[in-house]
C-alpha positions in Angstrom: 28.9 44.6 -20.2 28.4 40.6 -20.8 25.4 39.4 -21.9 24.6 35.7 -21.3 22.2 33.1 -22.9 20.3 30.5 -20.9 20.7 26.9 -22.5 17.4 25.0 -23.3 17.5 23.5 -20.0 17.0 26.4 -18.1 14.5 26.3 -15.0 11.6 29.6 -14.8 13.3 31.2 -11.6 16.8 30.9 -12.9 15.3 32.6 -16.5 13.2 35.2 -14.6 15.9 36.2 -12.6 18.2 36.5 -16.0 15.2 38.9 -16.8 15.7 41.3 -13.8 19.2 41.2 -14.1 19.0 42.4 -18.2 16.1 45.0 -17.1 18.8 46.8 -14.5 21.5 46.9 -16.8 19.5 48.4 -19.3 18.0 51.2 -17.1 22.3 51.6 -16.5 23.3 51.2 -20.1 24.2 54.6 -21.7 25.1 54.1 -25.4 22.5 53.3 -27.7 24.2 50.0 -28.8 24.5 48.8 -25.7 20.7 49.7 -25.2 19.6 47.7 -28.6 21.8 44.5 -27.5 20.0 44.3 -24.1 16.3 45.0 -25.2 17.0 42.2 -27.5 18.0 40.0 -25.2 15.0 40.9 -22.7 12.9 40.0 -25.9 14.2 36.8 -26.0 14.5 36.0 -22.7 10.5 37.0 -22.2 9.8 34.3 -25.3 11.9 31.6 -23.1 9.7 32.3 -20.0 6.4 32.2 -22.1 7.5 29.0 -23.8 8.6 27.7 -20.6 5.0 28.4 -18.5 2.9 27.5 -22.1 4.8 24.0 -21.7 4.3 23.6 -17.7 0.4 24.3 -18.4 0.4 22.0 -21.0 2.0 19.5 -19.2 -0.2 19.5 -16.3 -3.7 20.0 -18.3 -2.5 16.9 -20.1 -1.6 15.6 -17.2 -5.1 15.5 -15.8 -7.1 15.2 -18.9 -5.6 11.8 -19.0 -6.3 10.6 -15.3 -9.7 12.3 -15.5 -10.5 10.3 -18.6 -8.9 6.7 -17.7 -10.0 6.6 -14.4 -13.4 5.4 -15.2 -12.6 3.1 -18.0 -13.8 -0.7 -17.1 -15.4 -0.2 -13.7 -18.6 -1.2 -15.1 -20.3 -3.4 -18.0 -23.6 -2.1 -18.8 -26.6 -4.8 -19.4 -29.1 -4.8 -21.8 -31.4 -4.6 -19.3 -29.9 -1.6 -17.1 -31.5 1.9 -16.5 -30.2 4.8 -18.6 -32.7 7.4 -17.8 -36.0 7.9 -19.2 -36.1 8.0 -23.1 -38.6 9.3 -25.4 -39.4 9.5 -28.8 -41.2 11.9 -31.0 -42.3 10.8 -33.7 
């Protein structure tokens, strides 16, 4: 039995499919040794995936938090005398 690490590099499919591969040895693994050092490894390697997707989501809300909120920026100066909806006040 080898087990393997991925390197911080690693791309989702390539760490999924370390996953899968880890899963079928352990349903084949007999000794209870063998079992531990494989469920850890799933355990880590399921903490590499969820890193992995928390950073792509990041990365693209980010991504379009910044475009949504730049895009606007200087299209328009505002006079004093522009419209800006009705106002009231109570007093």
């Amino acid at each position: 039995m080898t087990l393997t690490s991925s390197s911080g590099g690693t791309s989702l499919s390539a760490l999924q499919a370390q996953l899968s591969a880890k899963e079928s040895e352990l349903a084949e693994a007999m000794d209870e040794e063998a079992q531990a050092e494989l469920k850890e490894a799933i355990a880590s390697l399921k903490a590499e995936i969820a890193a992995l997707k928390a950073k792509e989501a990041g990365s693209a809300q980010r991504q379009t938090a910044e475009g949504e909120s730049t895009s606007r920026i200087g299209t328009r100066n505002f006079e004093d005398g522009d419209p800006f909806g009705e106002r009231e006040i109570y007093v």
